[in-house]
C-alpha positions in Angstrom: 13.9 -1.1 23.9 11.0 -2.8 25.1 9.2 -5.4 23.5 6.1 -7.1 23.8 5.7 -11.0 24.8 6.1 -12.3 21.4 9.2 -10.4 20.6 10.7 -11.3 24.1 9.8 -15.5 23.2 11.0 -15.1 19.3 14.1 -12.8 19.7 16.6 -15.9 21.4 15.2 -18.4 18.7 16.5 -15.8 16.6 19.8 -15.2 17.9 20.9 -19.2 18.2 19.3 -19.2 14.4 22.3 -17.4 14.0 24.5 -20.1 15.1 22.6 -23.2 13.1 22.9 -20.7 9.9 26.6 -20.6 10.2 26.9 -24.4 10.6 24.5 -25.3 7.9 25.6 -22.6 5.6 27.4 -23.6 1.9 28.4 -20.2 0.6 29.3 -21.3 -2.9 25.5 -21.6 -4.1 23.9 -18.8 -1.6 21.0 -18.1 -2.2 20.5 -14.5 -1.2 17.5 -13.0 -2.2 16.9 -10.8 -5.1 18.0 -7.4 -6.3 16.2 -4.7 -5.0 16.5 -0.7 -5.6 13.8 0.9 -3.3 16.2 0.9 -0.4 18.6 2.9 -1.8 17.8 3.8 -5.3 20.1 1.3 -6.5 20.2 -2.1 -7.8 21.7 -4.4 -5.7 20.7 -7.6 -2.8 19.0 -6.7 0.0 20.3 -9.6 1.6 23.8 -7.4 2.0 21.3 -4.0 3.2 20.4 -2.9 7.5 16.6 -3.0 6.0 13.5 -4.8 6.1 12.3 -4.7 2.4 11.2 -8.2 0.7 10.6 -8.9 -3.4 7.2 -10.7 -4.5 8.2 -12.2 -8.4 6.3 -12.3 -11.1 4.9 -15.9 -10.2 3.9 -14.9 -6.9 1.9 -11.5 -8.5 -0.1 -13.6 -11.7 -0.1 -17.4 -11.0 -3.3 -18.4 -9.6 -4.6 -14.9 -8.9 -7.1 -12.6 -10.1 -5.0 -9.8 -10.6 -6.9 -6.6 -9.7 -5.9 -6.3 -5.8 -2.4 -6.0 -4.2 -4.2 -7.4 -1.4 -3.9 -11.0 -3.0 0.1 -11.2 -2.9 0.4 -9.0 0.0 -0.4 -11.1 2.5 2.7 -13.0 1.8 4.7 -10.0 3.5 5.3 -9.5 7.2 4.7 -5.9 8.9 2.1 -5.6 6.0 -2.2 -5.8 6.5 -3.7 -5.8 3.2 -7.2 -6.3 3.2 -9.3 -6.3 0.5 -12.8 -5.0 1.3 -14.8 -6.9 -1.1 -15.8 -3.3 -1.7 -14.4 -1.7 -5.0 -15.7 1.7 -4.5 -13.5 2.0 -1.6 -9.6 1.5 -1.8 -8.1 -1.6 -0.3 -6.6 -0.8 3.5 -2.7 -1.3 3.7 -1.2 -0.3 6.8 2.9 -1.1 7.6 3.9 -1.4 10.6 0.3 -0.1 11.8 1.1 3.0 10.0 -1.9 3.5 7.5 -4.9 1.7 9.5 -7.0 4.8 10.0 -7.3 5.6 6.3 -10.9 6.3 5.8 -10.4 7.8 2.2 -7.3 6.2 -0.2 -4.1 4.9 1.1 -2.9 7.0 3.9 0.4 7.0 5.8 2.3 4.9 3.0 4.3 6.0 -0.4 2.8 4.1 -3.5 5.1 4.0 -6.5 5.0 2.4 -10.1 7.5 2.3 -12.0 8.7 5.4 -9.8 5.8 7.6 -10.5 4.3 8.1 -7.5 0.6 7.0 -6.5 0.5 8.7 -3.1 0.0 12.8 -3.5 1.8 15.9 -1.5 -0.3 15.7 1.4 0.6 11.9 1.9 -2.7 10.4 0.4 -2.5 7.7 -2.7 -4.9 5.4 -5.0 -3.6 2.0 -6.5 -6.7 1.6 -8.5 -4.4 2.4 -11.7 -1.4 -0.3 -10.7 -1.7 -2.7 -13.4 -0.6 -6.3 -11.6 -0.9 -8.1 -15.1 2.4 -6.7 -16.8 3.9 -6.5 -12.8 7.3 -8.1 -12.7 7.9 -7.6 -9.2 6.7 -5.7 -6.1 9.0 -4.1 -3.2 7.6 -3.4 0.0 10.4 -1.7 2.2 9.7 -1.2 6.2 11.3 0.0 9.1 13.6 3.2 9.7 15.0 3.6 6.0 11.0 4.2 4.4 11.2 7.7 6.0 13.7 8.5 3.5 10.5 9.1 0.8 9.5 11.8 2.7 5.8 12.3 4.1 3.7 9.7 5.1 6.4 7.0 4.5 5.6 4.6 7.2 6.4 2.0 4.3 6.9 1.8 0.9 5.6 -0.5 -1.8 6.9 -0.3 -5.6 5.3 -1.5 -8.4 7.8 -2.6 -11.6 6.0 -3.8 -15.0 8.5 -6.4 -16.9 10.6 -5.9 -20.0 9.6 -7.6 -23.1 11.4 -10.3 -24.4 13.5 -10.7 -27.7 11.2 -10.7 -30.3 7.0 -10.7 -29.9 5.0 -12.5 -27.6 1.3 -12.2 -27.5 -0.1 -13.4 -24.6 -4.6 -13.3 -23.9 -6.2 -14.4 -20.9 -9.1 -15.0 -18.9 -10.0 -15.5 -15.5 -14.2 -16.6 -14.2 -14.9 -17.3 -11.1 -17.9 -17.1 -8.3 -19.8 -13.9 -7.6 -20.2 -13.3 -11.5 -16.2 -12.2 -11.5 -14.4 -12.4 -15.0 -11.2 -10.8 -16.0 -10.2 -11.0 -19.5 -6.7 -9.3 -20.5 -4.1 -9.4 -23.6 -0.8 -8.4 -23.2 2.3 -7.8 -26.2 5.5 -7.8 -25.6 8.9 -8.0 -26.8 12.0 -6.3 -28.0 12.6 -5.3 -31.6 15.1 -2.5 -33.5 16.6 -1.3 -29.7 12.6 -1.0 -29.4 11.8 -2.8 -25.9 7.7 -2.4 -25.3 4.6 -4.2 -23.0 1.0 -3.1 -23.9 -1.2 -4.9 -21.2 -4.9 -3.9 -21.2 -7.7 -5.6 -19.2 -11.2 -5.9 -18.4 -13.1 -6.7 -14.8 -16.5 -6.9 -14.0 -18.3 -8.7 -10.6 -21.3 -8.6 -9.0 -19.8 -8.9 -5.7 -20.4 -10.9 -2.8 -22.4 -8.7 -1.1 -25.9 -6.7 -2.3 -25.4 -3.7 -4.3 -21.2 -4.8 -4.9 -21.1 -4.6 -8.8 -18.2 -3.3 -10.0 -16.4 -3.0 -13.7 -13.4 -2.0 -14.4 -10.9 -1.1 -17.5 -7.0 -0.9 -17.4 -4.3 0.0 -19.6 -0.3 0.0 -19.0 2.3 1.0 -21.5 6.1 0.8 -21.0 8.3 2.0 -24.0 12.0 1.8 -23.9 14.9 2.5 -26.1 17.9 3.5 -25.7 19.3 7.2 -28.0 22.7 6.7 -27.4 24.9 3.8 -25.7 25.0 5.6 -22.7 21.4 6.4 -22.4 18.1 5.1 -21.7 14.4 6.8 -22.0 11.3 5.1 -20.9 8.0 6.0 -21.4 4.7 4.3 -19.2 1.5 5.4 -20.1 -1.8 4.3 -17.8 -5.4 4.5 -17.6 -8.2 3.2 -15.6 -11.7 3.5 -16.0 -14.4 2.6 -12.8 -17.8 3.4 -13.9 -20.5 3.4 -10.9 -19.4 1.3 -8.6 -21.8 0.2 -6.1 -21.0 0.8 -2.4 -22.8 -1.8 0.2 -21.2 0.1 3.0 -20.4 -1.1 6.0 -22.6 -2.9 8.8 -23.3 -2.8 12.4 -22.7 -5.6 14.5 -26.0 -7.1 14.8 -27.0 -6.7 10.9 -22.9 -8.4 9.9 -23.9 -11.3 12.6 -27.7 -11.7 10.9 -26.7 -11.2 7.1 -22.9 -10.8 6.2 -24.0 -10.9 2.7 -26.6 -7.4 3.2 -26.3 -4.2 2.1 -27.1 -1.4 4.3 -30.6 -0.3 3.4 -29.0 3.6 2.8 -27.0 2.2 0.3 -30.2 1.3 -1.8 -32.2 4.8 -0.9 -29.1 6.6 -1.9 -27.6 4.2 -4.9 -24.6 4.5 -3.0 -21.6 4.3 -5.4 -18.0 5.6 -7.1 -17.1 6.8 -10.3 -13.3 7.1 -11.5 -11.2 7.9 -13.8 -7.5 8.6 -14.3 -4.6 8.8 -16.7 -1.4 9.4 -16.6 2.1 9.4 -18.4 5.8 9.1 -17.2 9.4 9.9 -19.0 12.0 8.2 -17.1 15.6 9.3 -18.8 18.8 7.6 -17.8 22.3 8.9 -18.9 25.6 7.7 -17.9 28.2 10.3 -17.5 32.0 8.8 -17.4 32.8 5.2 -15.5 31.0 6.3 -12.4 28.0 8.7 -13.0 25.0 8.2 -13.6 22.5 10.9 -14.3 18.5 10.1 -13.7 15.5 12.6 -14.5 11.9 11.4 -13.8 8.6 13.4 -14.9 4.8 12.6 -14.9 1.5 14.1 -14.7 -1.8 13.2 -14.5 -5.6 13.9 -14.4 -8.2 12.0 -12.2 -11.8 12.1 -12.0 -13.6 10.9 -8.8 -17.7 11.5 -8.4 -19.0 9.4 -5.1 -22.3 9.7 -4.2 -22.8 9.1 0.0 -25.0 8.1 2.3 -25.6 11.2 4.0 -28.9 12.0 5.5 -31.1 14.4 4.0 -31.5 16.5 7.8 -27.6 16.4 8.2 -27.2 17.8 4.5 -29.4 20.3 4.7 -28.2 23.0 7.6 -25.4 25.7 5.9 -22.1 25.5 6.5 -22.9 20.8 6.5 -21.6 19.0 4.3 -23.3 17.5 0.9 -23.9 13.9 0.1 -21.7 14.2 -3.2 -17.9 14.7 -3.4 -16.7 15.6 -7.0 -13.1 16.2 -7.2 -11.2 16.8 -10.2 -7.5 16.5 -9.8 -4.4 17.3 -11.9 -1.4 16.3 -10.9 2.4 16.5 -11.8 6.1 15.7 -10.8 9.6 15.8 -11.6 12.8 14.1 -10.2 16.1 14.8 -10.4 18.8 12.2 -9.0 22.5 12.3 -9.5 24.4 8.8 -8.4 28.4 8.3 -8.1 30.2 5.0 -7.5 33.6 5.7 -6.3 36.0 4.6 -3.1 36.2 6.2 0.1 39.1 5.0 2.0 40.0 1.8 0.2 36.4 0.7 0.3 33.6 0.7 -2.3 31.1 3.6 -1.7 28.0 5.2 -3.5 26.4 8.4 -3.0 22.8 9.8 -4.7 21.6 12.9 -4.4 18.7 14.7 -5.8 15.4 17.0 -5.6 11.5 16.2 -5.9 9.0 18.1 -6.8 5.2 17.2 -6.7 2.1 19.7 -7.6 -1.3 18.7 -6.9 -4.5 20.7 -8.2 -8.0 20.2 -6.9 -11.3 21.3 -7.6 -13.5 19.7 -5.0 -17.1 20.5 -5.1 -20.3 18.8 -3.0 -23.7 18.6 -3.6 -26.7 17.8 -1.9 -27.4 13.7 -3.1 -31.0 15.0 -3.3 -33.8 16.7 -4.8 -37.1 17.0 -3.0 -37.7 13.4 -2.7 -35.9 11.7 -5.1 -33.0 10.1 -3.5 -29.7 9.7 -4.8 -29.0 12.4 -7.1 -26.8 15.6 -8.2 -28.6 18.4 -6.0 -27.6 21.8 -4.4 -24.4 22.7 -4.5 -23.0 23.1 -0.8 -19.4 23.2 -1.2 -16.6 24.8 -4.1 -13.2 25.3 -3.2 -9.6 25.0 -5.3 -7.1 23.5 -3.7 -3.4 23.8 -4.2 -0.9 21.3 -2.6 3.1 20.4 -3.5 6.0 19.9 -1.6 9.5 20.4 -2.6 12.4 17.8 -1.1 16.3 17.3 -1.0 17.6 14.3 -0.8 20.9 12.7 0.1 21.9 9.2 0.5 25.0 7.1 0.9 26.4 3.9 1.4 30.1 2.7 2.5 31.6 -0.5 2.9 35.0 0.4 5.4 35.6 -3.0 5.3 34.4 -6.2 3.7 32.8 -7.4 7.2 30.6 -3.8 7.5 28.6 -2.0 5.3 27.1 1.1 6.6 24.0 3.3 4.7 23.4 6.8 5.5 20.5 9.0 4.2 19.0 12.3 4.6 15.9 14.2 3.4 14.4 18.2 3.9 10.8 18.3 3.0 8.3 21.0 2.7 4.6 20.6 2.0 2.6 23.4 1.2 -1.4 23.3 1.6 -3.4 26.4 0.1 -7.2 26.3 -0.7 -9.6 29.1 -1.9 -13.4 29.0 -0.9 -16.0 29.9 -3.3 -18.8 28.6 -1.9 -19.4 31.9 0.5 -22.6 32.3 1.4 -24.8 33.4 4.7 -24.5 31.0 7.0 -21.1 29.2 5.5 -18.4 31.0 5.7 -15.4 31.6 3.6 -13.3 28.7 4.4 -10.0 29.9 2.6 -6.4 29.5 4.2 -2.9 28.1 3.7 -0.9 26.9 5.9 3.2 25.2 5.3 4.5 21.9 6.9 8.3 21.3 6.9 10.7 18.5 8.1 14.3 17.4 8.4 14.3 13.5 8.0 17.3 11.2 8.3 18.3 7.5 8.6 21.2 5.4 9.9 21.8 1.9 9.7 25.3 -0.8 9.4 25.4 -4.3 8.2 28.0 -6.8 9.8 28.7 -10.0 8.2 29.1 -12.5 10.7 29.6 -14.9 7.7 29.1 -15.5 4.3 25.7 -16.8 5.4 24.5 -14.7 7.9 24.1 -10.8 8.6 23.4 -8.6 11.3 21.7 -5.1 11.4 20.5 -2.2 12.9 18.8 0.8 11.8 17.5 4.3 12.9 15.2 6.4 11.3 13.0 9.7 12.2 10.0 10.4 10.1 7.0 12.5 9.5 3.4 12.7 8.7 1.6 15.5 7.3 -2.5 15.7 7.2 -3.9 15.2 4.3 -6.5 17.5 3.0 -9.6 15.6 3.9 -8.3 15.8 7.2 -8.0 19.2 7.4 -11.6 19.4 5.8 -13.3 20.2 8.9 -12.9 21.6 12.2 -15.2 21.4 14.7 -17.4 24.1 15.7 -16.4 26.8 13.4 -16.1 27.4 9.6 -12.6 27.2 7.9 -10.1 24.5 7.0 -8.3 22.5 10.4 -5.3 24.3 9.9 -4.1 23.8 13.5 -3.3 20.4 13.2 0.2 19.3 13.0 1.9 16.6 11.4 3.1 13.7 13.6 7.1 12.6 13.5 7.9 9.6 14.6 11.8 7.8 15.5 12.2 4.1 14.3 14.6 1.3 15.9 15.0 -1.6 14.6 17.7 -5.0 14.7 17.7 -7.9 12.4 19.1 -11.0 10.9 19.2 -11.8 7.3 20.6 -15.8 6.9 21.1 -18.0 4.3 20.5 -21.5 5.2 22.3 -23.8 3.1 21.9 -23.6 -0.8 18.3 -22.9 -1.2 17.1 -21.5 2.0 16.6 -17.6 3.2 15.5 -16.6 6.9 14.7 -13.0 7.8 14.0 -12.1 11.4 13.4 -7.9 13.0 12.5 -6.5 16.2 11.4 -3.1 15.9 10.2 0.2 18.3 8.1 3.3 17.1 7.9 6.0 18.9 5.5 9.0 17.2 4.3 12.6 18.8 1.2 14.3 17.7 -0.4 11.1 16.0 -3.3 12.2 13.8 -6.5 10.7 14.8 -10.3 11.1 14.4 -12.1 13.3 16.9 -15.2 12.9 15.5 -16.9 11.0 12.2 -20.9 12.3 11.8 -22.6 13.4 9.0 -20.2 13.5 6.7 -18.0 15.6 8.5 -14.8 13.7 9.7 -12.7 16.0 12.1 -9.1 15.2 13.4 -7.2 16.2 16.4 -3.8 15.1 17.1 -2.7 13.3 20.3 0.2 13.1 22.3 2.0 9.9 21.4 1.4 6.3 20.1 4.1 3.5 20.6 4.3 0.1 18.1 6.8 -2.0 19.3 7.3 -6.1 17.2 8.6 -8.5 15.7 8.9 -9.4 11.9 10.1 -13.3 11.1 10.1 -15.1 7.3 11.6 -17.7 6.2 11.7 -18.9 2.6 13.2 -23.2 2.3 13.3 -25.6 -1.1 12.7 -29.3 0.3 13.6 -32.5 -0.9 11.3 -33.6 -3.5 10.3 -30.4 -5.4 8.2 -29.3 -2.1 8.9 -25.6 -0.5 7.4 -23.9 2.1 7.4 -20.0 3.1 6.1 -18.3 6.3 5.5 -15.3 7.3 4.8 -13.9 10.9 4.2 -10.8 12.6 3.8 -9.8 16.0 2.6 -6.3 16.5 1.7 -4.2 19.8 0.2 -0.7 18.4 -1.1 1.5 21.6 -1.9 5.1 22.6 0.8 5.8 24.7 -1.6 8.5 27.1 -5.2 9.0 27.4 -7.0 11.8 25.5 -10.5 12.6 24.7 -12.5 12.0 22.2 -16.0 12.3 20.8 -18.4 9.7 20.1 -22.4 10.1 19.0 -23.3 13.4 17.1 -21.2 15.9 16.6 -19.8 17.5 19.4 -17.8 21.0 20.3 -15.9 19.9 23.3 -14.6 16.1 23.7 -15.6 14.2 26.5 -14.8 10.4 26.1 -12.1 9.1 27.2 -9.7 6.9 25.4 -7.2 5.0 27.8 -3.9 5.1 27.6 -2.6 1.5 26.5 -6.0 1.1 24.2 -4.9 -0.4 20.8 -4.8 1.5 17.7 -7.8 0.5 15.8 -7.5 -1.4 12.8 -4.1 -2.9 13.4 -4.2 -6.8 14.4 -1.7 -8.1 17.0 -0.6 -10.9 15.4 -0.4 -11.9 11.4 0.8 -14.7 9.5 0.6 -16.6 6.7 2.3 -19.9 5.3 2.6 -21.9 1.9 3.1 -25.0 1.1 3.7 -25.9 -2.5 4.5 -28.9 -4.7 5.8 -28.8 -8.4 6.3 -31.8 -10.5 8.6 -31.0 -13.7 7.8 -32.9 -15.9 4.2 -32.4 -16.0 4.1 -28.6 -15.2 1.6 -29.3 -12.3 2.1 -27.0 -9.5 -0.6 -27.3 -6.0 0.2 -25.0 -3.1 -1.9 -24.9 -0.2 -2.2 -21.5 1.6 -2.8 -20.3 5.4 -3.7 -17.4 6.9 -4.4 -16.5 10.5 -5.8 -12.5 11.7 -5.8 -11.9 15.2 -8.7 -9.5 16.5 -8.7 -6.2 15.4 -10.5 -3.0 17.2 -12.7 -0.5 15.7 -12.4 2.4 17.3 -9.5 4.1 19.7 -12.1 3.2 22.6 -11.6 -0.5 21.7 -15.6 -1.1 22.0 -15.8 -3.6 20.1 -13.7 -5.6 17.7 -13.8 -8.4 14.6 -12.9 -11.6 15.4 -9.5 -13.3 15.0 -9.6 -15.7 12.2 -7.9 -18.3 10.0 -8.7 -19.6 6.6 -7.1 -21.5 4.0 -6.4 -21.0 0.5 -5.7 -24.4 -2.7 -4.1 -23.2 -5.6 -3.8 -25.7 -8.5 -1.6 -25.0 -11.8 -0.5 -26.2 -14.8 1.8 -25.5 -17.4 2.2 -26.9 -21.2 4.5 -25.8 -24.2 3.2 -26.8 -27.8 5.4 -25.4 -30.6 5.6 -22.0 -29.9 2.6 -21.9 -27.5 2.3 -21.5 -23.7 -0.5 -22.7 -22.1 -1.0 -22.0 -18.2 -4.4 -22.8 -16.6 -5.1 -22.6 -12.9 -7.8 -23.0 -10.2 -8.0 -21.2 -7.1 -10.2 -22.0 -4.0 -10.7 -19.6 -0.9 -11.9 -19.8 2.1 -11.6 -23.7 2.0 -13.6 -24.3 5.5 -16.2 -21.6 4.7 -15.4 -19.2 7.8 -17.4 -16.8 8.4 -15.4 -13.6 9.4 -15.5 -9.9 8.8 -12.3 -8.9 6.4 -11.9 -5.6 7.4 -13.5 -2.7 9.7 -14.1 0.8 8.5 -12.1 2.3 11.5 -13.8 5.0 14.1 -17.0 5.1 12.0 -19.6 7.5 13.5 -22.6 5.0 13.2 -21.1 1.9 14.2 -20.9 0.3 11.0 -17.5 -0.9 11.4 -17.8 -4.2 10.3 -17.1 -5.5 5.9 -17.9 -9.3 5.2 -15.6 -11.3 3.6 -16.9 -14.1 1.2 -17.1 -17.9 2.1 -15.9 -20.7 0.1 -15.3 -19.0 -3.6 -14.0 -20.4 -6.7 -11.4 -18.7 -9.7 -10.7 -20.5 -12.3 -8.1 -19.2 -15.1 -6.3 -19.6 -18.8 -3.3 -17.8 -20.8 -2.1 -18.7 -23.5 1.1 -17.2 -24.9 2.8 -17.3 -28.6 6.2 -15.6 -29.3 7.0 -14.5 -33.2 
């Protein structure tokens, strides 16, 4: 395998880490990480498991943070860009690995879960506007070969857990202010009465936003009921809502307006009142039984309804032609699943060894209508209609996983997954000049993963791990096709094989280092041909290549200090030239994107460190944060990029207990040097407005206050 200069310079530090984690070891008070069940669907350390997966606690979610973007704790993860866009009518840009960094709509080429109901639909795409991070007890994020084993568009995985209530009642308001006009204020009860367990979180969010025409409000609710019918059963309930009225959109800028006035909107955004409207609920049943010493029977189901209205910044001339697209996307969206998982612990051949099996089934219904964001003059409004159609999308799955440990020096995990996504959509907006756009069209895959543990010691594991995987498009991908009427049924999904080694170590008592090198290999990568109009069509290409490192390290020190860093090194590249189209729309591609070009939107190197200090006895807590972006390209022609950068973050707590009562107050200062830098890019964008600000020097400051009955 071959791997890029970083990987090459870290990988013999890592193997003589090795060695110094063997001599510094004390295995009587390992630490080793906590217990984890998105690797394999079930609880246990992935300290022990051949994967790349990492826990962020409840501390690391809530304490000094706003609490409305994964993007805040994110960053803490390596393999993982989360940016947040300072734009809420857009959803944040996670990629893994570089898989998901061309998402122009939603989360793309990841599997969102929470509390196992999944965020991400059929076709691979997901929202996390619903994910409540104010009742989150912990978040997963698994990488590398053993994510495939979700199925489509699992180039990583990130779960979402809400926590358990406590014996008896606690009642817990809060509120957050800080620059920009920002203000969250939440309550959350919890507790566990009469085999009654139960957390009601609901919140409020509003900003202005730090750029022109940014305001944003928001309204969430999360539910989780659980009691138990029987002594071998369990039945949980989570009920969620959001609510995201009008949400302004400043949209993105070109170079030379981002370099004169980071803080602008693009005048478009004003002519057309750019902005988003959604709402969604949803409910989950999640029933547990255990059948005899070793069997365990689990069956999920949810459903769901979502409302999205998003009015563009389409041109009036490119709206107006048949068969072009409208300046208003109304979707309407019902959605449903169901889960069925069987699990036995038993003994293969002397040694311990559990095997789950099970089937998935998702159904996703659209209505997705356009209209023209127009009438005569008046900008910004519901015109014409230009586009109706009913879409139909599920996929059906089998799933088989295992895990054996032969011996008590190996532990070997095994896993296999058949998938079939089925795309149908019915036109009935058939007119002269736009034709029927109708079709189906059926996507299938065999998946599998391999990996083995050995234990060198108590303290210290080695790994390796294989995994194939696959990508379908989603449906606004196969929106359009250029020059002709019809969905883009003849694109294909991309499949990918992923290699990785690593070494999990436990460095005396109170001290964890995690270290991967790691080689994708995909085939028929989806990416954009062209992006004008309103009309984004996508092509595949012959083969990408994303070959890195991954290194963390997690270490208590002397006097109540501790300090975590994360790194990543990441080369992401086209492995041969193709063609592409750039300007106004074209028929026939003639730019040429190099082989060897980056994959836009995926930075070479990340990483992020934490310092922190807690005194005791006061319940003070400071922590000052680092975080350092490499450059990242635009486009697949690499034209341009934004700027590497490096900021940092002070984080200031306190804690007091009066008779019952919790008190925790924080304040939170970003962007300590006030850097100017662009947080994100709005990847292959047909105008060259790639480039979304990120805020200077801003302020949070924040209160709970908690009483248990």
């Amino acid at each position: 395998m071959s791997l890029p200069t970083t990987a090459r310079l870290l990988l013999p530090a890592l193997i003589g880490g090795i060695h110094v984690a063997g001599a510094l070891a004390a295995p009587p008070t390992l630490t080793t990480g906590p217990v984890i069940v998105s690797a394999t669907r079930v609880e246990q350390s992935g300290f022990d498991l051949p994967v790349s997966i990492d826990s962020l606690n409840q501390a690391q979610i809530q304490d000094g943070q706003l609490q409305i973007n994964l993007s805040e704790s994110l960053a803490r993860i390596p393999g993982i860009v989360a940016q947040n866009r300072q734009n809420y009518a857009q959803d944040l840009q996670i990629s893994s690995r570089g898989f998901g960094a061309r998402a122009s709509f939603g989360v793309r080429g990841l599997r969102i879960y929470a509390d196992g109901i999944p965020a991400t639909m059929p076709d691979g795409q997901g929202q996390v506007s619903h994910i409540d991070l104010g009742s989150a007890a912990r978040i997963e994020v698994l990488r590398g070969p053993f994510s495939s084993l979700y199925g489509n568009s699992s180039g990583g995985v990130i779960s979402v857990f809400t926590e358990d209530g406590a014996p008896g009642m606690r009642l817990e308001p809060g509120i957050a202010l800080g620059s920009y006009g920002t203000q969250r204020i939440g309550a959350k009860l919890s507790g566990e009465r009469s085999g009654l367990n139960y957390v009601v979180d609901a919140s409020t969010f509003r900003t202005d936003g730090y750029r022109d025409h940014s305001a944003a409000k928001r309204e969430n609710l999360n539910a989780k009921l659980r009691w138990a019918p029987a002594a071998d059963s369990r039945l949980t309930l989570v009920v969620n809502s959001v609510d995201m009225p009008d949400i302004q959109d400043p949209l993105g800028l070109t170079r030379a307006a981002y370099e004169a006035n980071p803080k602008q909107a693009r005048q478009a955004a004003y002519d057309f009142d750019v902005r988003k409207s959604v709402s969604q609920q949803q409910v989950g049943l999640n029933y547990e039984l255990k059948v005899g010493a070793g069997d365990t029977a689990n069956l999920m189901f949810y459903r769901g309804h979502r409302d999205t209205i998003q009015f563009q910044a389409i041109t009036v001339g490119a709206q107006v032609p048949a068969g072009q697209a409208g300046g208003v996307i109304d979707l309407v969206r019902d959605y449903w699943g169901v889960d069925l998982r069987w699990t036995h612990r038993g003994e293969l051949a002397g040694g311990p060894v559990t095997t789950s099996a099970g089937i998935n089934y998702d159904m996703l219904n659209e209505t997705r209508r356009g209209f023209q964001n127009f009438i005569g003059a008046q900008l910004g409004v519901l015109g014409r209609i230009k586009r109706d159609e009913a879409n139909e999308i599920f996929n059906f799955d089998q799933y088989l996983q295992t895990q054996w440990e032969p011996t008590p020096r190996w532990r070997l995990v095994a896993g296999l997954r058949n998938s079939m996504v089925k795309v149908a959509s019915k036109d009935h907006f058939v007119i002269t000049g736009n034709g029927d756009d109708s079709g189906r069209t059926d996507f299938a895959a065999v998946t599998g993963s391999l990996g083995a543990t050995f234990r060198v010691s108590d303290a210290v594991n080695l790994y390796a791990a294989w995994g194939r995987g696959f990508e379908t498009p989603t449906l606004n991908e196969l929106s359009y096709r250029a020059g002709g009427a019809g969905l883009n049924f003849g694109l294909r999904p991309s499949t990918s094989d992923n290699l990785e080694l690593g070494v999990k170590a436990a460095l005396g008592s109170d001290a964890l280092l995690n270290a991967a090198i790691f080689q994708v290999k995909t085939r028929d990568e989806l990416v954009t041909l062209s992006n004008s109009g309103g009309r984004a069509v996508f092509q595949n290409v012959a083969g990408t290549k994303r070959e890195g490192a991954e290194l963390s390290a997690d270490v208590g020190l002397p006097g109540n200090f501790r300090v975590y860093g994360a790194l990543t090194a990441l080369r992401a590249v086209y492995d041969q030239a193709f063609l592409t189209c750039t300007g106004t729309p074209c028929l026939v591609p003639t730019t040429v994107v190099n082989a060897g070009n980056r994959i836009p939107g995926v930075p070479a190197t990340t990483a992020f460190a934490e310092l922190s200090w807690r005194h005791p006895a006061s319940g003070f807590l400071a922590a000052l944060e680092a975080r350092a972006v490499s450059k990242v390209y635009v486009d697949d022609r690499n034209s341009d990029a934004a700027e590497a950068y490096a900021i940092a973050n002070l984080r200031l707590g306190f804690e007091q207990a009066r008779s019952g009562w919790k008190f925790k107050e924080f304040l939170r200062i970003d962007n300590l040097g006030d850097r100017n830098y662009a947080g994100s890019v709005i990847v292959n964008e047909g105008n060259s407005n790639f480039f979304e600000p990120a805020p200077g020097r801003n302020y949070l400051l924040g209160m709970t206050a908690s009483y248990g009955f």
